[in-house]
N, C-alpha and C positions, 0 to 999 in steps of 0.2 A: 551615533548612527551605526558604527561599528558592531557594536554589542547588541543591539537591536537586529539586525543582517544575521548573526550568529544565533541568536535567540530564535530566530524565526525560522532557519534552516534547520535548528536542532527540533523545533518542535515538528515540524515534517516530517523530518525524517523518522521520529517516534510515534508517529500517523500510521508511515510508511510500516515502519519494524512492527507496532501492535496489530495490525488486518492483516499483515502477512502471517502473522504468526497465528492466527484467529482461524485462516483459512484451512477450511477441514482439509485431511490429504487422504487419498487413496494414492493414485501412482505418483502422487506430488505437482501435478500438471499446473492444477488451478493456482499451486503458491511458486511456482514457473512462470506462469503470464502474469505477473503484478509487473506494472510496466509506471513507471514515472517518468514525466515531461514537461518541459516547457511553452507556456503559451499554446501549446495543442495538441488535443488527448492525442495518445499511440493506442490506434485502434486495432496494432498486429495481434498476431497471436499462432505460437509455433508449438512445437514437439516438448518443449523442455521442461524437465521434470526434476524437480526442487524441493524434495521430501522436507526437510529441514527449512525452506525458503531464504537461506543465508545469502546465496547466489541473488536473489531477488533484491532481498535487501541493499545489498551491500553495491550490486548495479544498480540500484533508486537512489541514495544515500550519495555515490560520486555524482549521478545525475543533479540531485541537489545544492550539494556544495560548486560544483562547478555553474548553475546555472538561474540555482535559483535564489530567494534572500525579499528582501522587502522591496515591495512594488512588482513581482515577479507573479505570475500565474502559473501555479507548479500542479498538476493532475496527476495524481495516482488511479489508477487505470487496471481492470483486466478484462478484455474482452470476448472472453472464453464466449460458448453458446450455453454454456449449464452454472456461470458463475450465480448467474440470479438465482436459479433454483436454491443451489450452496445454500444462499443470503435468505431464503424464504423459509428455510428447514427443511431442505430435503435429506441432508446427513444428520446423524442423530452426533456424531462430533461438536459441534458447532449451535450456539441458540440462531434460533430467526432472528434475523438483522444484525448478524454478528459483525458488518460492515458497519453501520450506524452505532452499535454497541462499543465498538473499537474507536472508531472517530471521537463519540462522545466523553468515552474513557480519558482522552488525553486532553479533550480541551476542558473537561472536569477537572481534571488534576492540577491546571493552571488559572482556576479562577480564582 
């Protein structure tokens, strides 16, 4: 069960690391708001800009290990107003559906 708990945290958190890293940057805003939670989206959304997204990660990543694991409902989250555009191609950085691209990326890798 142990090892299963740790398995499941890591692949999240590589959820979390691949769309952050996916998301286009201009001032770094959008890879700023990637927001990870427990049992209930985090609909915030601030000033903070995270050219790199390490910052993001690495707060989703302690969010995870502290919170999340098997039987756990863990959301990765950013509730900017222009993220969907992002996701639809509106930057020429990034394909359409670079979110569903990312997501798919990793649960490909583990099948």
């Amino acid at each position: 069960m142990k090892d299963a708990d740790k398995f499941t945290k890591r692949i999240t958190g590589e959820m979390l690391a691949t769309v952050v890293v996916a998301t286009p940057v201009d001032t770094g805003q959008a890879r700023g708001n990637w927001r990870v939670s427990v049992g209930v989206v985090d609909k915030k959304t601030d000033q903070t800009q995270d050219r790199s997204g390490q910052g993001s990660i690495s707060k989703g990543i302690a969010t995870i290990q502290s919170g999340g694991g098997i039987g756990k409902v863990v959301y990765i989250s950013n509730s900017l107003k222009y993220i969907e555009k992002l996701n639809n191609g509106w930057s020429m950085q990034a394909p359409k559906n670079f979110m569903q691209i990312s997501f798919m990326n990793v649960v490909n890798k583990y099948r």
